[in-house]
NUTIVEX-900240 format. One record per atom (N, C-alpha, C): x, y, z; chain; atom name; residue number from 1. Coordinates in nm, 2 decimals, padded with zeros to 4 digits, always signed. Layout:
N
NODE       px       py       pz   cadena   atomo   num
NODE        X        Y        Z        A      CA   NUM
...
//
This chain:
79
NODE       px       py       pz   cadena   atomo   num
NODE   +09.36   +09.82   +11.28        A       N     1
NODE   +09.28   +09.77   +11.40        A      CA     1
NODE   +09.37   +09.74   +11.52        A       C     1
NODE   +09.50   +09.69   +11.49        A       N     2
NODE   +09.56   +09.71   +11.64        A      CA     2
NODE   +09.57   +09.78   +11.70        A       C     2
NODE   +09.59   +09.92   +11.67        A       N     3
NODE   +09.62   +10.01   +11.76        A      CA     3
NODE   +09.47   +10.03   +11.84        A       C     3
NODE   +09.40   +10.02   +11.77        A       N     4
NODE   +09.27   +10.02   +11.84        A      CA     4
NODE   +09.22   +09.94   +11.97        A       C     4
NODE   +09.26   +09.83   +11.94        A       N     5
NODE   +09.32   +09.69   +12.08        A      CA     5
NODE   +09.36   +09.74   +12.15        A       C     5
NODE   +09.50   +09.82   +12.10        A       N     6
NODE   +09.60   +09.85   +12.26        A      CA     6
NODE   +09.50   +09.89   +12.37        A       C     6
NODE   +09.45   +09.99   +12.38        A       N     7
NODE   +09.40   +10.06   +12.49        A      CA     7
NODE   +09.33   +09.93   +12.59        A       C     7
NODE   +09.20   +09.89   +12.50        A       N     8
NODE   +09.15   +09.78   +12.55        A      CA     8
NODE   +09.25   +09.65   +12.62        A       C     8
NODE   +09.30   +09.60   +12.55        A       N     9
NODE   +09.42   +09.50   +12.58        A      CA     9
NODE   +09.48   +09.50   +12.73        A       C     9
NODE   +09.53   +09.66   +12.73        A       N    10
NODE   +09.63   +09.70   +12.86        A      CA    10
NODE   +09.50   +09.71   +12.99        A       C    10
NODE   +09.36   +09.74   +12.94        A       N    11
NODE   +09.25   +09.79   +13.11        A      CA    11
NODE   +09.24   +09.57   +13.12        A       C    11
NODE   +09.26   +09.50   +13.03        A       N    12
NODE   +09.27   +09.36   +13.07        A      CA    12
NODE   +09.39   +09.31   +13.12        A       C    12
NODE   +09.48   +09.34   +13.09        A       N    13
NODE   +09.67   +09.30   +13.17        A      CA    13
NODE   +09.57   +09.39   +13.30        A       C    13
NODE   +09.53   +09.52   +13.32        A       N    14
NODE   +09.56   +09.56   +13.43        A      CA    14
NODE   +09.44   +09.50   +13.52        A       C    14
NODE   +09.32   +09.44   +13.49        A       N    15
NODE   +09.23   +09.40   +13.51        A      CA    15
NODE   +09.27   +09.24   +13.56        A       C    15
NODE   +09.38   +09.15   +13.50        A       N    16
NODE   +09.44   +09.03   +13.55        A      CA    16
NODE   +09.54   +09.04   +13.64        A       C    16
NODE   +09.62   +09.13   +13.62        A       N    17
NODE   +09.75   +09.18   +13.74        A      CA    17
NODE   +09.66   +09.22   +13.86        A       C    17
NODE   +09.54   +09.28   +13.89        A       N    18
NODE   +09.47   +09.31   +14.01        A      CA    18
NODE   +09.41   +09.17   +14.02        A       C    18
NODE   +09.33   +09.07   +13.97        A       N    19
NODE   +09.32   +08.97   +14.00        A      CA    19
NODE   +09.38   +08.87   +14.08        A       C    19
NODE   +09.52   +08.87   +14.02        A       N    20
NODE   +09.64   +08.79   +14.07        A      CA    20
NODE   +09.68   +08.83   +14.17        A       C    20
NODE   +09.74   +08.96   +14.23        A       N    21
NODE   +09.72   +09.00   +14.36        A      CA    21
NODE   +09.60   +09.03   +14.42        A       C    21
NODE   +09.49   +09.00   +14.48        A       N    22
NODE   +09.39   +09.02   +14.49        A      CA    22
NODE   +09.36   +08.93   +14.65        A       C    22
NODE   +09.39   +08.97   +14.75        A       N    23
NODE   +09.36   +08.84   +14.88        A      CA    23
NODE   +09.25   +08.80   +14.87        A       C    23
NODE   +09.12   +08.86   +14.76        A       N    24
NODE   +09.00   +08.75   +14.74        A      CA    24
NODE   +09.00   +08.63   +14.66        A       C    24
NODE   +08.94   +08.53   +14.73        A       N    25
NODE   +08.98   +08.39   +14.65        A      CA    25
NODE   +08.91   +08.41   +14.53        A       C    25
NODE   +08.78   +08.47   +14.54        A       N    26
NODE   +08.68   +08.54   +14.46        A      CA    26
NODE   +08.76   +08.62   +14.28        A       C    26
NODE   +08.82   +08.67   +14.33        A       N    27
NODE   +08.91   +08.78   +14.24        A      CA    27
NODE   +09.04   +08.68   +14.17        A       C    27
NODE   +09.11   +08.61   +14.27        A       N    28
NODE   +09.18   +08.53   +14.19        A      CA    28
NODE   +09.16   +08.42   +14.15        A       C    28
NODE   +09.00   +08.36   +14.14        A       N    29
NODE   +08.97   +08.28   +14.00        A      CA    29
NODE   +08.97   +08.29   +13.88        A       C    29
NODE   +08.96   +08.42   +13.89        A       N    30
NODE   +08.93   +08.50   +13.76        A      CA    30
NODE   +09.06   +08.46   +13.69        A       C    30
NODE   +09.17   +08.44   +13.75        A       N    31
NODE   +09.33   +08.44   +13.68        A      CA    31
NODE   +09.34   +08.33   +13.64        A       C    31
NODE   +09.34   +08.28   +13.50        A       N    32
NODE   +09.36   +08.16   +13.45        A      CA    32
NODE   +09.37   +08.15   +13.32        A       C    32
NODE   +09.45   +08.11   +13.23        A       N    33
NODE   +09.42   +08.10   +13.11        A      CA    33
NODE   +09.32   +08.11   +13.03        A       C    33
NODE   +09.22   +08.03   +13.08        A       N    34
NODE   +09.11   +08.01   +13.00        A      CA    34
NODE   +09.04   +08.13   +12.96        A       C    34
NODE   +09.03   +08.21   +13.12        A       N    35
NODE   +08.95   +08.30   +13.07        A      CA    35
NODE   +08.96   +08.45   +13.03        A       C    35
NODE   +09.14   +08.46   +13.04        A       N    36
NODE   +09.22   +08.54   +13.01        A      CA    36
NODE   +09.21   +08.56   +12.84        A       C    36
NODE   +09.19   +08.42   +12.77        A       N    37
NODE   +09.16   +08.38   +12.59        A      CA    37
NODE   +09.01   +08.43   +12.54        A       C    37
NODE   +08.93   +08.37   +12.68        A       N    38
NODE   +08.81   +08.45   +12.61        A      CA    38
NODE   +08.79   +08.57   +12.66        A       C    38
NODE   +08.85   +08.64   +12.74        A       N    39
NODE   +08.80   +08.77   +12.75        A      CA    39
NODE   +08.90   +08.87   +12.61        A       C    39
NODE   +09.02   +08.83   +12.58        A       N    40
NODE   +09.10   +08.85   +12.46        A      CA    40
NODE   +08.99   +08.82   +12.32        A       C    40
NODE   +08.91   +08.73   +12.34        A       N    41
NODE   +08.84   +08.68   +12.24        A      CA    41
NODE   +08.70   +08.79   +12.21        A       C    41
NODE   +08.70   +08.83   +12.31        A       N    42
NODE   +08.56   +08.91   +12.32        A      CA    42
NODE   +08.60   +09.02   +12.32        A       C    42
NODE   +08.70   +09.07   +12.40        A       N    43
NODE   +08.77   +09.18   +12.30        A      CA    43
NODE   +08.76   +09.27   +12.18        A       C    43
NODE   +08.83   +09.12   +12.10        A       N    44
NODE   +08.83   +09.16   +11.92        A      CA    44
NODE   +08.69   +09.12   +11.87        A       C    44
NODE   +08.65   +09.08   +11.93        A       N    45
NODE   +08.46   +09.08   +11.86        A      CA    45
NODE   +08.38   +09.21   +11.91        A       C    45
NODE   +08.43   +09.30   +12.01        A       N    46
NODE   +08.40   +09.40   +12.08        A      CA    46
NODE   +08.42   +09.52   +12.01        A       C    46
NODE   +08.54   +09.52   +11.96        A       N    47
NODE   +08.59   +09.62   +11.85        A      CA    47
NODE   +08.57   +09.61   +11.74        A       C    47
NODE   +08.57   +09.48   +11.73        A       N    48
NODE   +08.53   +09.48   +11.54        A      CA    48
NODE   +08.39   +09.56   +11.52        A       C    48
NODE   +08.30   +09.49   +11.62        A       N    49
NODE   +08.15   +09.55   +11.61        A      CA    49
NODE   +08.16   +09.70   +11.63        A       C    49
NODE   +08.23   +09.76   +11.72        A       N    50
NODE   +08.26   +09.90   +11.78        A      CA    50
NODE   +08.31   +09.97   +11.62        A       C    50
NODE   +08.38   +09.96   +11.58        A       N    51
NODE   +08.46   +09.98   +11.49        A      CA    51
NODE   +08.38   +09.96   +11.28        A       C    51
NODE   +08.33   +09.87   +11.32        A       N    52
NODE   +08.28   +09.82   +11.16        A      CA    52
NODE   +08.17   +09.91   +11.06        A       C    52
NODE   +08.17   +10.03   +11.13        A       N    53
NODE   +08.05   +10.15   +11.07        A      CA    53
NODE   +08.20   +10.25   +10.99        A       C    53
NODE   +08.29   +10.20   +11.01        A       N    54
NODE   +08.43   +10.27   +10.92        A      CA    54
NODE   +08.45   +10.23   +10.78        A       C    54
NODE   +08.44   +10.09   +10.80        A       N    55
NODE   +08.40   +09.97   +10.71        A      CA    55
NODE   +08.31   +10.04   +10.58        A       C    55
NODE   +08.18   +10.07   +10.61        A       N    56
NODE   +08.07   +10.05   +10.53        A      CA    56
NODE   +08.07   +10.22   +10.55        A       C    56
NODE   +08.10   +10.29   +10.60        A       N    57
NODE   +08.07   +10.46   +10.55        A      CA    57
NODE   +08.18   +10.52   +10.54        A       C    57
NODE   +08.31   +10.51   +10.52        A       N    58
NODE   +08.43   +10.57   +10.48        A      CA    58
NODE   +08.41   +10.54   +10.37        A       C    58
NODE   +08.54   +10.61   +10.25        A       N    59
NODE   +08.53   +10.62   +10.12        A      CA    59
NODE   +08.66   +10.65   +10.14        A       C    59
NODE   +08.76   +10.55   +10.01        A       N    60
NODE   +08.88   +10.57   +09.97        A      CA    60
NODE   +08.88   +10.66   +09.83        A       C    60
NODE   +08.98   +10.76   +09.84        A       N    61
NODE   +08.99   +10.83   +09.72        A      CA    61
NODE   +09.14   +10.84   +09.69        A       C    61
NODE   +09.20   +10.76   +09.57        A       N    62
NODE   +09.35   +10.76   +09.52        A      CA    62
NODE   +09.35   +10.88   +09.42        A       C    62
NODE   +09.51   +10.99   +09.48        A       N    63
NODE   +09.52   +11.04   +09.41        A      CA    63
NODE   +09.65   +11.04   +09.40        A       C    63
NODE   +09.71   +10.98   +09.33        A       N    64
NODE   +09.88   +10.93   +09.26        A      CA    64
NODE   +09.94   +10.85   +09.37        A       C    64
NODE   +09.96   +10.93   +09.49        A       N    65
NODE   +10.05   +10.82   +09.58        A      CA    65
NODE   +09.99   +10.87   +09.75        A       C    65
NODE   +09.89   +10.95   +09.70        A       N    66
NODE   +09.82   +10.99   +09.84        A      CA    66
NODE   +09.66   +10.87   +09.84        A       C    66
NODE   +09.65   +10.87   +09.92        A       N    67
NODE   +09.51   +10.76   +09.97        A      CA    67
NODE   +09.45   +10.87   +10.03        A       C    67
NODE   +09.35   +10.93   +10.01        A       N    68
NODE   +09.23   +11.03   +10.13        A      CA    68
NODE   +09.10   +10.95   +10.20        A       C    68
NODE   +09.06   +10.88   +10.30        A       N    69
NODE   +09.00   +10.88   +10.40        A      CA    69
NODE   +08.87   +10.95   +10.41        A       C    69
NODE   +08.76   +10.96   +10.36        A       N    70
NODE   +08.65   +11.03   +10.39        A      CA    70
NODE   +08.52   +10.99   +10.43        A       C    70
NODE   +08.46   +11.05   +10.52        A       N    71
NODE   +08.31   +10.98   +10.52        A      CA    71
NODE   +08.22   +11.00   +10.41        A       C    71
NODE   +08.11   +10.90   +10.41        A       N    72
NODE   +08.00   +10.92   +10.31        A      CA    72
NODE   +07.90   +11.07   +10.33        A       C    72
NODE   +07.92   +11.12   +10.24        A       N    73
NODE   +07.81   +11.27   +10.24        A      CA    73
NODE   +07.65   +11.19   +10.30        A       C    73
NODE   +07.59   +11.29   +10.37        A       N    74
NODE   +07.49   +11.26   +10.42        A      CA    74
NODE   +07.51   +11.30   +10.58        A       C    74
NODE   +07.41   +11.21   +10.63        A       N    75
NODE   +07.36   +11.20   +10.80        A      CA    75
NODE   +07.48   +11.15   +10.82        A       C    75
NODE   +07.57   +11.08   +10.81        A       N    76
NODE   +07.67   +11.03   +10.83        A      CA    76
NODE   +07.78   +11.11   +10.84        A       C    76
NODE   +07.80   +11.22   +10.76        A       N    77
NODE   +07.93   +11.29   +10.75        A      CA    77
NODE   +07.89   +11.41   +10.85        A       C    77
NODE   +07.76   +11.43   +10.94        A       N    78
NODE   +07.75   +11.55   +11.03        A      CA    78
NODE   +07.75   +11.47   +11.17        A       C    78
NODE   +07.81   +11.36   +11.17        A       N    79
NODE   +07.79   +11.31   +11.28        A      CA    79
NODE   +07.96   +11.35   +11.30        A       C    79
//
């Protein structure tokens, strides 16, 4: 799941860095800890949900020292 963050993470650093320079007083309230944690917070509740249909329709298959990755056969695997 991190790497999945990154992307998101960096449009917020670049979404706070334009804030902070920003001559609107409007724009730079936005800069502040607080809401720097809950937008980080909302974030990882944003991807989890984005992300959690991997969870419940992938299928792990061990064969000696390989792991294979598959979707569930069905409507699912033609998507």
């Amino acid at each position: 799941m991190p790497l999945d963050l990154s992307p998101y993470l960096f449009i917020l650093a670049c979404f706070d860095r334009y804030c902070s320079s920003s001559p609107s007083i409007i724009h730079r309230s936005w800069k502040n800890n607080k809401i720097a944690k809950r937008c980080i917070c909302g974030v990882i509740i944003l991807v989890d949900i984005l992300y959690s249909h991997m969870v419940i329709y992938f299928e792990t298959q061990s064969n000696g020292s390989n792991i294979i990755c598959y979707p569930q056969q069905g409507t699912y695997d033609s998507f």
